[in-house]
Structures are given as C-alpha cells and as structure tokens.
Biopython code that builds the backbone (N, CA, C, O; Angstrom):
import numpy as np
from Bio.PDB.StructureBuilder import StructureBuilder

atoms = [
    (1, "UNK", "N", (-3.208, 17.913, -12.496)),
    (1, "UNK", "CA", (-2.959, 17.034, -11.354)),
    (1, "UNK", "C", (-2.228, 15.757, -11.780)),
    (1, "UNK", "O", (-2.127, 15.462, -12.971)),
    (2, "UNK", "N", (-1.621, 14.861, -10.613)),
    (2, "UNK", "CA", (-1.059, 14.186, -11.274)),
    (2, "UNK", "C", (-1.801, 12.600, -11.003)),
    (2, "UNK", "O", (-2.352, 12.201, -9.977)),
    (3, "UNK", "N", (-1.616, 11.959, -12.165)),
    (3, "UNK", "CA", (-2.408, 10.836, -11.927)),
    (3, "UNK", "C", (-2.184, 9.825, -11.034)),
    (3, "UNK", "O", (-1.064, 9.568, -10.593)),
    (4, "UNK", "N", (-3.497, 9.052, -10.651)),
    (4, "UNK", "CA", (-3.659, 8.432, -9.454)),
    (4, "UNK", "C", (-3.984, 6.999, -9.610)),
    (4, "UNK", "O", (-5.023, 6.704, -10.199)),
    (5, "UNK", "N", (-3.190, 6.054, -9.133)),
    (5, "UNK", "CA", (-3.474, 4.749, -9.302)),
    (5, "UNK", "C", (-3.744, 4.094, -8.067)),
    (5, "UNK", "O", (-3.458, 4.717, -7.045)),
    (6, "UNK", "N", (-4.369, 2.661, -7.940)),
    (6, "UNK", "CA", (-4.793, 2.431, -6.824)),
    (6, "UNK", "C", (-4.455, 1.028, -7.316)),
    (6, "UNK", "O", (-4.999, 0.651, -8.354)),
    (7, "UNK", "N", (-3.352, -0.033, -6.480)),
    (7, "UNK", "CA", (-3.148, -1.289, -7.021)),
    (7, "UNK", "C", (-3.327, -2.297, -5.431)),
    (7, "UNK", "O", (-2.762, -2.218, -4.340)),
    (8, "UNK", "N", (-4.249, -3.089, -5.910)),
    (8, "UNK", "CA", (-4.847, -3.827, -5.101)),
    (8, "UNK", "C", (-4.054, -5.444, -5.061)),
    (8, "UNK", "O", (-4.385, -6.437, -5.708)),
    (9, "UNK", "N", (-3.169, -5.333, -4.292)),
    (9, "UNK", "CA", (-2.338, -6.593, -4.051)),
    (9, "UNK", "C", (-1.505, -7.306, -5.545)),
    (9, "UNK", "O", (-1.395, -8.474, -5.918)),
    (10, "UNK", "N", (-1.064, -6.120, -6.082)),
    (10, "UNK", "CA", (0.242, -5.886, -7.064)),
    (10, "UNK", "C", (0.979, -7.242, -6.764)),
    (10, "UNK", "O", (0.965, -8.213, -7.521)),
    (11, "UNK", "N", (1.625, -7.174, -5.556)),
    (11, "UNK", "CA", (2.497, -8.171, -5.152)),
    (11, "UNK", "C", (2.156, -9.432, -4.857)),
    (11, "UNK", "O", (3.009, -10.264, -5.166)),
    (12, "UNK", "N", (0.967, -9.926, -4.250)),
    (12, "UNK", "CA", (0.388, -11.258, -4.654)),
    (12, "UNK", "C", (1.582, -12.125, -4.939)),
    (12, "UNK", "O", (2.289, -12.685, -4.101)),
    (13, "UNK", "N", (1.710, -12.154, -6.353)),
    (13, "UNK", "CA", (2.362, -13.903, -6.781)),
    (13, "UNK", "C", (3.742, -13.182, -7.001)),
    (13, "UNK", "O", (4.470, -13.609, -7.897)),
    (14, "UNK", "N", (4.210, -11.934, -6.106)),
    (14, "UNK", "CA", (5.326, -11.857, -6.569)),
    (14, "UNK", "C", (6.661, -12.221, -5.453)),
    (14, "UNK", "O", (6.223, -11.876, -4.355)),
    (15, "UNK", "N", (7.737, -12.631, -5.310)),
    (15, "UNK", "CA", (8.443, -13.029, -4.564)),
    (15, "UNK", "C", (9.079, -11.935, -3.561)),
    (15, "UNK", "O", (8.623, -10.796, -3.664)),
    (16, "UNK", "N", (10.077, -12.165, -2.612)),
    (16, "UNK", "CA", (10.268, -10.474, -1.710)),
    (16, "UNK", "C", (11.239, -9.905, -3.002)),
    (16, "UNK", "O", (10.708, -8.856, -3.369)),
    (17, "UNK", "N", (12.376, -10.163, -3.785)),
    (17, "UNK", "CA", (12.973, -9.625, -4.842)),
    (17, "UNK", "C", (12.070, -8.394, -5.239)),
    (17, "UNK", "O", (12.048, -7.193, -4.968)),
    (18, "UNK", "N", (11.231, -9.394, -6.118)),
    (18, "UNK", "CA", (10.306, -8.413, -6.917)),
    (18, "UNK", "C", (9.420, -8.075, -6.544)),
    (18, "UNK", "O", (8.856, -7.559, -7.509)),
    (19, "UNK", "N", (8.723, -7.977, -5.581)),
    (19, "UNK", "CA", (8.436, -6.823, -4.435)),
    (19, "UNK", "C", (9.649, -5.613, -4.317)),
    (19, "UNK", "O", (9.338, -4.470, -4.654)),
    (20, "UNK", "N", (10.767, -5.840, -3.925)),
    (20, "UNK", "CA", (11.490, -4.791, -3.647)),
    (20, "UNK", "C", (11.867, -4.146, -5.376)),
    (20, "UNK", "O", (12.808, -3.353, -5.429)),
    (21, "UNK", "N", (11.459, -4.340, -6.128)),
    (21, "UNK", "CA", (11.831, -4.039, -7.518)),
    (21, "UNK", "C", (10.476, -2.809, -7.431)),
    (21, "UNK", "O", (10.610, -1.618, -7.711)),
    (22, "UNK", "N", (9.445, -3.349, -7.061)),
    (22, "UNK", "CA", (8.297, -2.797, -7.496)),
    (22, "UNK", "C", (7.933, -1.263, -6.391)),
    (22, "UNK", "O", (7.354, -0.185, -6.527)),
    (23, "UNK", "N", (8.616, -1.936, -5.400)),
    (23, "UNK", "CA", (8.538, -0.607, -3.974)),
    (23, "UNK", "C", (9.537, 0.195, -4.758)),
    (23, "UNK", "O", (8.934, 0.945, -5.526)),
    (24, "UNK", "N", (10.851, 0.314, -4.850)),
    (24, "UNK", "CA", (11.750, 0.758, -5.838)),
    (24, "UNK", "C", (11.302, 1.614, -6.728)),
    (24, "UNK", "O", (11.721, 2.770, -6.674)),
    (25, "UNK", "N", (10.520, 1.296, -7.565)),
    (25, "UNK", "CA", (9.927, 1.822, -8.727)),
    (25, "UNK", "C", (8.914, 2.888, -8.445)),
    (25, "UNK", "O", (8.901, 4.034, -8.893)),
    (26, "UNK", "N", (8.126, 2.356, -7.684)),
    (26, "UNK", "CA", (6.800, 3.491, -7.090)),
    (26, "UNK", "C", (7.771, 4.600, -6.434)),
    (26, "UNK", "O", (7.495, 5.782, -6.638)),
    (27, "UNK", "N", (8.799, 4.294, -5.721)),
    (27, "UNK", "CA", (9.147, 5.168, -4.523)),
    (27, "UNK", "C", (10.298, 5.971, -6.108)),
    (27, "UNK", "O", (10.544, 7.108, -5.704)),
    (28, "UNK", "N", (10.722, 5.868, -6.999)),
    (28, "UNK", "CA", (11.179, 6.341, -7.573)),
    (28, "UNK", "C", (10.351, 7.380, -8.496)),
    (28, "UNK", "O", (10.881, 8.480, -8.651)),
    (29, "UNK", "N", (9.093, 7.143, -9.133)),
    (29, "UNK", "CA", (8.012, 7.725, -9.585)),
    (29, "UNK", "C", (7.791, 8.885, -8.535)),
    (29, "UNK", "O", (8.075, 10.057, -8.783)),
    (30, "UNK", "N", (7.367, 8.537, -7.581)),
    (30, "UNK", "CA", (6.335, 9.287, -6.466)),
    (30, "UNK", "C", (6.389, 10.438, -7.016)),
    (30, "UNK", "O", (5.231, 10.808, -7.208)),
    (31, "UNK", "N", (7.382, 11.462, -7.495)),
    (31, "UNK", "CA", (6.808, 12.925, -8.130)),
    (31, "UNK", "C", (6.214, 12.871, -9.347)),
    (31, "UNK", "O", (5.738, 13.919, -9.783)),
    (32, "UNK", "N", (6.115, 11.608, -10.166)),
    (32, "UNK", "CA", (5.006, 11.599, -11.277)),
    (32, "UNK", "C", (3.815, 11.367, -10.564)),
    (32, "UNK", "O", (2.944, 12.228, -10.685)),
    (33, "UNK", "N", (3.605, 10.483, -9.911)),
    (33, "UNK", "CA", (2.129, 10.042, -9.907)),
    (33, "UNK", "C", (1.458, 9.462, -8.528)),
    (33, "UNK", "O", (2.075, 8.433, -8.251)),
    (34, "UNK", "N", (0.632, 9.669, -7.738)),
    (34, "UNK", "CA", (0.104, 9.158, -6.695)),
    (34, "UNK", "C", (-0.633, 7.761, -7.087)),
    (34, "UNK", "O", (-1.138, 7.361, -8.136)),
    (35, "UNK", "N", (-0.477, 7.196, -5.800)),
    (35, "UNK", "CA", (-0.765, 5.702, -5.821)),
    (35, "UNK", "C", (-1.173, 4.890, -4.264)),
    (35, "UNK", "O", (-0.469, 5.084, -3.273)),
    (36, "UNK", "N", (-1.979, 4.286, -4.237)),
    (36, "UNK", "CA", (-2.440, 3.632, -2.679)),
    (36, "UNK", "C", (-2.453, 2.165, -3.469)),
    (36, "UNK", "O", (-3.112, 1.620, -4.354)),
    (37, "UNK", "N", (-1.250, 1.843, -2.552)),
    (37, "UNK", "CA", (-1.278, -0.184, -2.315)),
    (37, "UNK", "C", (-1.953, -0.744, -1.433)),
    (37, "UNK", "O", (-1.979, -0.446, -0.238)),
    (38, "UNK", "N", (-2.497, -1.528, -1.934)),
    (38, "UNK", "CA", (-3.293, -2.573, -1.052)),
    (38, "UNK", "C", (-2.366, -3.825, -1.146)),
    (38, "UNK", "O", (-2.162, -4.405, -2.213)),
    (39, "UNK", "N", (-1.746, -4.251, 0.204)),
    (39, "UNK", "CA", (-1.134, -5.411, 0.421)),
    (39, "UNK", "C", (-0.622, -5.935, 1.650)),
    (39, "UNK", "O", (-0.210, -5.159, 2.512)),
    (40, "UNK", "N", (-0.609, -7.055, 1.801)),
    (40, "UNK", "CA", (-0.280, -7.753, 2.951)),
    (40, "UNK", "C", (0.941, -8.177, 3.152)),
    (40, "UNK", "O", (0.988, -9.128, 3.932)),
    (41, "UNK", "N", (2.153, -7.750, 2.651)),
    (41, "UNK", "CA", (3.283, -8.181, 2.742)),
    (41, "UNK", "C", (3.908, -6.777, 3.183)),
    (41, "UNK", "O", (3.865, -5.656, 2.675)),
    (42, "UNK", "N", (4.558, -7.337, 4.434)),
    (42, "UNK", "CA", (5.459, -6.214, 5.246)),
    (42, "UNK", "C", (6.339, -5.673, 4.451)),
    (42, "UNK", "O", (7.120, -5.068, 5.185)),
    (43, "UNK", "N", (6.633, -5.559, 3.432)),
    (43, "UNK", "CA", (7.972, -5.209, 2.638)),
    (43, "UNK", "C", (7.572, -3.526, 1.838)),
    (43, "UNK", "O", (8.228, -2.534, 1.522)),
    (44, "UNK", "N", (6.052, -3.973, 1.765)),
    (44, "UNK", "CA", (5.678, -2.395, 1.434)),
    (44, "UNK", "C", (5.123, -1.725, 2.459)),
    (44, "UNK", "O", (4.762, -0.553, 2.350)),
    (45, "UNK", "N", (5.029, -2.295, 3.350)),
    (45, "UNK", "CA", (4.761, -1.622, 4.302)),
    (45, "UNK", "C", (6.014, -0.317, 5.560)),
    (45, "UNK", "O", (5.928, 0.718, 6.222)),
    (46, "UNK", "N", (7.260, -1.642, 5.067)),
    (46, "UNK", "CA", (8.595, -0.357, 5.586)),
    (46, "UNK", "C", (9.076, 0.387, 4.754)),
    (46, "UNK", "O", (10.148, 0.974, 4.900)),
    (47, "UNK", "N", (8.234, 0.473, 3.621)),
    (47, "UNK", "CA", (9.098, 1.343, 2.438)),
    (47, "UNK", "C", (7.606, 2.366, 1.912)),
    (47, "UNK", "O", (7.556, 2.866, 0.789)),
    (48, "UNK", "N", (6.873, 2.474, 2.590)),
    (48, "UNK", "CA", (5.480, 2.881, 2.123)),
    (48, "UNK", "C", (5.413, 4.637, 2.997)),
    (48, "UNK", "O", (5.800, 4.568, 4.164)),
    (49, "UNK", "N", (5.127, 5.592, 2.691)),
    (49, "UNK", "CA", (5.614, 7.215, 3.020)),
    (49, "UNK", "C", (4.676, 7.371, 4.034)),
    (49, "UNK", "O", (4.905, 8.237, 4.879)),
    (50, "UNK", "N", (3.437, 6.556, 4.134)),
    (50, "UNK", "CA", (2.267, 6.472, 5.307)),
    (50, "UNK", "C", (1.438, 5.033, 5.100)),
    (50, "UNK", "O", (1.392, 4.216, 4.180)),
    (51, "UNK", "N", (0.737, 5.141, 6.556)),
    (51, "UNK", "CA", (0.222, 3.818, 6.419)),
    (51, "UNK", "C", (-1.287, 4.328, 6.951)),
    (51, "UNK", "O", (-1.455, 5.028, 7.949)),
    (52, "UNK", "N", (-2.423, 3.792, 6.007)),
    (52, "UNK", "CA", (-3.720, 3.502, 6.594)),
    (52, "UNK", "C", (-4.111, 2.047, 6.677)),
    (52, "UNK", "O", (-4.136, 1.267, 5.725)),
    (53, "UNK", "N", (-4.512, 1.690, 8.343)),
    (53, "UNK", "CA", (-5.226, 0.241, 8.626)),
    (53, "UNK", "C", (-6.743, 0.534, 8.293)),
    (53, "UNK", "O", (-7.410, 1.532, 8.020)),
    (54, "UNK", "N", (-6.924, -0.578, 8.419)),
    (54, "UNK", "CA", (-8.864, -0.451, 8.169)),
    (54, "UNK", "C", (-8.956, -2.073, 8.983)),
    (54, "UNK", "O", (-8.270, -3.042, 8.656)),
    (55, "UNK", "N", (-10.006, -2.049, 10.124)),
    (55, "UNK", "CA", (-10.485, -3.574, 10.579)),
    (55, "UNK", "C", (-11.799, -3.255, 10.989)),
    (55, "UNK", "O", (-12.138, -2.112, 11.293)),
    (56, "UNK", "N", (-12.633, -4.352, 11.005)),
    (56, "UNK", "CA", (-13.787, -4.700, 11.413)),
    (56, "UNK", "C", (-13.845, -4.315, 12.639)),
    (56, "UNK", "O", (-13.130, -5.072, 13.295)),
    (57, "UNK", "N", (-14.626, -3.039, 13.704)),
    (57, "UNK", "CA", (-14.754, -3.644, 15.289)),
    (57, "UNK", "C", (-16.361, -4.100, 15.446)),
    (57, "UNK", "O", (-17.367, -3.407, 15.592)),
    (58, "UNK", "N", (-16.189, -5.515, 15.359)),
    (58, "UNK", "CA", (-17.615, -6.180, 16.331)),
    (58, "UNK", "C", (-18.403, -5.486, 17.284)),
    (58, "UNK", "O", (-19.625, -5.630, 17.306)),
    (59, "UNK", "N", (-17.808, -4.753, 18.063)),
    (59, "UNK", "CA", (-18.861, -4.120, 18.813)),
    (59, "UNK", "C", (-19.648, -3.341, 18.618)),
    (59, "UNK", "O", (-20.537, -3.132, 19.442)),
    (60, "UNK", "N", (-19.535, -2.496, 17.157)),
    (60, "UNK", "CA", (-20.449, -1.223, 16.717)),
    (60, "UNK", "C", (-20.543, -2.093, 15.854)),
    (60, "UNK", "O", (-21.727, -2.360, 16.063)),
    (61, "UNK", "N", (-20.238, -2.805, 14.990)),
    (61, "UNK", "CA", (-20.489, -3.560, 13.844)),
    (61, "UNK", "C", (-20.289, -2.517, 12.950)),
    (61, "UNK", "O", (-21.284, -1.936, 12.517)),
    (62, "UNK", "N", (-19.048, -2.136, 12.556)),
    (62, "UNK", "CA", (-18.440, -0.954, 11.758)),
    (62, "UNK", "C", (-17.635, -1.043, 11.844)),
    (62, "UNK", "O", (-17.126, -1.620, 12.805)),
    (63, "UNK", "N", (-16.674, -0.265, 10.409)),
    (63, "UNK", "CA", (-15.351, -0.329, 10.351)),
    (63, "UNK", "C", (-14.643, 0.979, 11.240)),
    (63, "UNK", "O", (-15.086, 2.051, 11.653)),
    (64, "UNK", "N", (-13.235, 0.262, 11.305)),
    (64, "UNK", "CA", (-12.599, 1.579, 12.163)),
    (64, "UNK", "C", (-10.930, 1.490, 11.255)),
    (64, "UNK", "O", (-10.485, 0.584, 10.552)),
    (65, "UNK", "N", (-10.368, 2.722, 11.609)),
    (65, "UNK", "CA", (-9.467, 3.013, 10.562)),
    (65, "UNK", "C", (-8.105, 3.453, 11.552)),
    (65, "UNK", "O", (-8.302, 3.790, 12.719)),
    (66, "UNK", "N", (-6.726, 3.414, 10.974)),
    (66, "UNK", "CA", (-6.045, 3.907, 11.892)),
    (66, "UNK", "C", (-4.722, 4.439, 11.451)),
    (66, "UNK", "O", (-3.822, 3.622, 11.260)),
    (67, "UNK", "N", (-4.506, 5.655, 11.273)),
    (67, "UNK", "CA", (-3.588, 6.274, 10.468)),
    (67, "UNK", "C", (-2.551, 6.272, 10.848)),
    (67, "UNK", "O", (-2.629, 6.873, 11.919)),
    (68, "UNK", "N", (-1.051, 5.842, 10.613)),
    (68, "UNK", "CA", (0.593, 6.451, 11.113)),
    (68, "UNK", "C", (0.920, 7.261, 9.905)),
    (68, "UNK", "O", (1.991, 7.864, 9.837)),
]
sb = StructureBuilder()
sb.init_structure("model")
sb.init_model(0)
sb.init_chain("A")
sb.init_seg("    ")
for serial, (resi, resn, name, xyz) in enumerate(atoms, 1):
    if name == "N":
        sb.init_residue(resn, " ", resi, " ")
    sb.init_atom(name, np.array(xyz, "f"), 0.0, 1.0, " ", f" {name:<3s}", serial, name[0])
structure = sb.get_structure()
C-alpha cells in the first residue's frame, strides 16, 4: 500500500507562494502517496481532489461532517 500522511496545517507560517509550491508538490506525488491536509487557507482547498468539512452542531451537541 502506499503510504499515508496526514499534515495538520503544513501551511500555517507559510505565504500564498509557498503554499502553491507545496499544493504543487502533493498534487505531483499523489500516485506515490496518500495524504489528508488540515488547513484553513482557501488555496488548498481549490487545488485539493475532495473536500471533507467537520463543524460543531449545538443542537445535538455533536459533530456533523460534510463531503464534496
């Protein structure tokens, strides 16, 4: 199988450049290796092959999830 990484806000302290260096890179890999980003910057988000949300709903007091 192929290995699986999971990077939890990679992009943080990085600028939109190198953000797009780093989307670049993953999206160039993708037949080596699977990977789920965690991040808040829209830039991986239009370059990302699917998207899972996750938010709090208050009313069940549980999380709810929402796949494109």
């Amino acid at each position: 199988p192929a290995p699986f990484f999971v990077m939890d806000e990679v992009d943080a302290a990085l600028d939109n450049v190198n953000v797009l260096k780093v989307c670049n890179y993953i999206r160039q890999r993708s037949d080596d290796f699977q990977c789920i980003v965690i991040s808040l910057k829209d830039m991986f988000y239009e370059r990302s092959q699917s998207l899972v949300g996750i938010c709090r709903d208050v009313g069940t007091n549980s999380s709810r999830n929402l796949t494109l």
